[in-house]
C-alpha positions as CSV (number, residue, x, y, z in Angstrom):
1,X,11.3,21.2,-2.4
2,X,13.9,18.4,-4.0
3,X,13.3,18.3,-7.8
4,X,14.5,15.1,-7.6
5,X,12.0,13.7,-5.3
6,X,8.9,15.4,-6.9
7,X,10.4,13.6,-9.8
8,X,10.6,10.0,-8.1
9,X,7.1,10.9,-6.2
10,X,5.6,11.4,-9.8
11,X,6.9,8.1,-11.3
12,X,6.0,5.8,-7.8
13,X,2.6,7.2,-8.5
14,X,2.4,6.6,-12.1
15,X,3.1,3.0,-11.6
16,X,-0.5,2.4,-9.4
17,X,-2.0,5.1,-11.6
18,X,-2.9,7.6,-9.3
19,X,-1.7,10.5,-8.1
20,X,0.8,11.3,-5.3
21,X,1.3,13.9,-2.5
22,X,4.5,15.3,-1.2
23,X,4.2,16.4,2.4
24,X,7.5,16.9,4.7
25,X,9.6,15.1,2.3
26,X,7.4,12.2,2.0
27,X,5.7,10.9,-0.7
28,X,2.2,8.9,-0.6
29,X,-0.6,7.6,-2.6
30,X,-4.0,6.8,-1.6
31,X,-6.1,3.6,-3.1
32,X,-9.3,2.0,-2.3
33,X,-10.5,-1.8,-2.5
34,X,-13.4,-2.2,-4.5
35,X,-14.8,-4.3,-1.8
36,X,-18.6,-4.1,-0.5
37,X,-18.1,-3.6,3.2
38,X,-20.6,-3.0,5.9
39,X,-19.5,-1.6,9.9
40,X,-22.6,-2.2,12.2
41,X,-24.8,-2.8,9.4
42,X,-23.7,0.2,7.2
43,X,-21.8,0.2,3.8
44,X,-18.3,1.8,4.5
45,X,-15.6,3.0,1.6
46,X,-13.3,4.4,3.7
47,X,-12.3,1.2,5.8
48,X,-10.7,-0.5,2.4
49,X,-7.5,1.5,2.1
50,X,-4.1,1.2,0.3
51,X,-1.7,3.5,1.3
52,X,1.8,4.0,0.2
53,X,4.5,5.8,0.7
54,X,8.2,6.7,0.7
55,X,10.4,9.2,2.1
56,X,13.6,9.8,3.8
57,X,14.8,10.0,0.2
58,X,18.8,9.5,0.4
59,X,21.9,10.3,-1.8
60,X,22.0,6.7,-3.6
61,X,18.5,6.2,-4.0
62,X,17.1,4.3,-1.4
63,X,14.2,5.6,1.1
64,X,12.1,4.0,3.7
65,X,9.0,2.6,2.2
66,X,5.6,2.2,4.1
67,X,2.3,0.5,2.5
68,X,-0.9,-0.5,4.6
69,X,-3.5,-2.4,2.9
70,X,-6.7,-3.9,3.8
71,X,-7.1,-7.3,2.8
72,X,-9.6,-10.2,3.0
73,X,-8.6,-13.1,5.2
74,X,-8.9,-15.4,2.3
75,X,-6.7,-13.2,0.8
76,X,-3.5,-13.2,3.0
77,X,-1.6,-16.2,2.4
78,X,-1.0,-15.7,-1.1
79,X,-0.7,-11.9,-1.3
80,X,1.6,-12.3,2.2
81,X,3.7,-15.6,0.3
82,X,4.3,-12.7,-2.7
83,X,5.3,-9.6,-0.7
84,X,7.9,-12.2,1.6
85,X,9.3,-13.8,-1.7
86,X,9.6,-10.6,-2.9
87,X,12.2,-9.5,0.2
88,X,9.9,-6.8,1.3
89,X,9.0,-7.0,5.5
90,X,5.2,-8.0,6.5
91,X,5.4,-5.6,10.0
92,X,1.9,-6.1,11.1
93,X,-0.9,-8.1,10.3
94,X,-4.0,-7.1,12.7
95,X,-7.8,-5.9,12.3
96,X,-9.5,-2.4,13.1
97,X,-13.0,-2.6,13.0
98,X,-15.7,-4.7,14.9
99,X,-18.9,-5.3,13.4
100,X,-17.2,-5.6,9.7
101,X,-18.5,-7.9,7.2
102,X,-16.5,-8.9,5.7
103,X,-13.6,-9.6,8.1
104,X,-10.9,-7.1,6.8
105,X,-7.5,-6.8,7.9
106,X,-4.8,-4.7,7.2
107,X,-1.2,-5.4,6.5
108,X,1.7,-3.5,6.9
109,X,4.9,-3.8,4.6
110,X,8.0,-2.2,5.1
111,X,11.8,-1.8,3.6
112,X,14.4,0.3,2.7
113,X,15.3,0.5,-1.2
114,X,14.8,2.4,-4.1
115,X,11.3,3.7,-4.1
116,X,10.4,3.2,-7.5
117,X,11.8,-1.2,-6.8
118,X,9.2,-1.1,-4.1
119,X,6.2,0.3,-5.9
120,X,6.8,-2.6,-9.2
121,X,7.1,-5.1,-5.9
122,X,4.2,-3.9,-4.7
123,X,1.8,-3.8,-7.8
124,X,3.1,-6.9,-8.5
125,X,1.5,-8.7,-5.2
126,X,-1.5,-6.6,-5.8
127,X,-1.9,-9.2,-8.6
128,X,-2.4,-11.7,-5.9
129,X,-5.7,-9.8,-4.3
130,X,-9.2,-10.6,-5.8
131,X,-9.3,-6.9,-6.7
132,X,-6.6,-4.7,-7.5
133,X,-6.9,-1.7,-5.6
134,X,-7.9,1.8,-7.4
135,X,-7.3,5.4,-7.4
């Protein structure tokens, strides 16, 4: 395994305060709104995630990076008006579950850059959310 990328994959953790996973060259960290969610009637943590990730590490620095989160509809023009400004891609915007309450959906944000830019970007518009998503 690179040296270098268990290196980055540390440090991209660090800055959500979590820790990360290397798997086939790809680097990820799993968070969790601290949201109170119900599907059909029944409390759910597992539909309230935050998951990012880079890989396809390169020579200069720059990898693909991924992040899904699950945000409140109230939430989305600000914390989409802060991930755009910021130059990063909004890929999908879209719901999963039926029978949620609240109405949750999950937004998908892409680019290609220096992993550890991306993660700063990214807590940054976490900021924006009415709770900051945890390890």
């Amino acid at each position: 395994m690179d040296n270098n990328l268990l290196s980055v994959c540390e440090q991209f953790a660090a800055i959500f305060h979590a820790k990360s996973t290397v798997d086939q060259e790809a680097c990820s960290i799993s968070l969790n709104r601290n949201l109170k969610v119900t599907v059909q009637g029944r409390p759910s943590k597992s539909v309230v995630p935050a998951e990012i990730s880079f890989e396809a590490l390169d020579a200069s620095g720059n990898a693909l990076c991924l992040a899904e989160i699950a945000v409140l509809g109230e939430e989305i023009p600000r914390f989409m008006h802060s991930v755009i400004q910021q130059g990063l891609i909004v890929s999908a915007l879209h719901n999963h579950w039926l029978y949620m309450t609240p109405s949750i959906y999950y937004m998908h944000i892409q680019s290609v850059e220096p992993p550890l830019g991306f993660a700063r970007k990214m807590a940054h518009s976490f900021s924006f959310l009415s709770s900051y998503p945890v390890a």
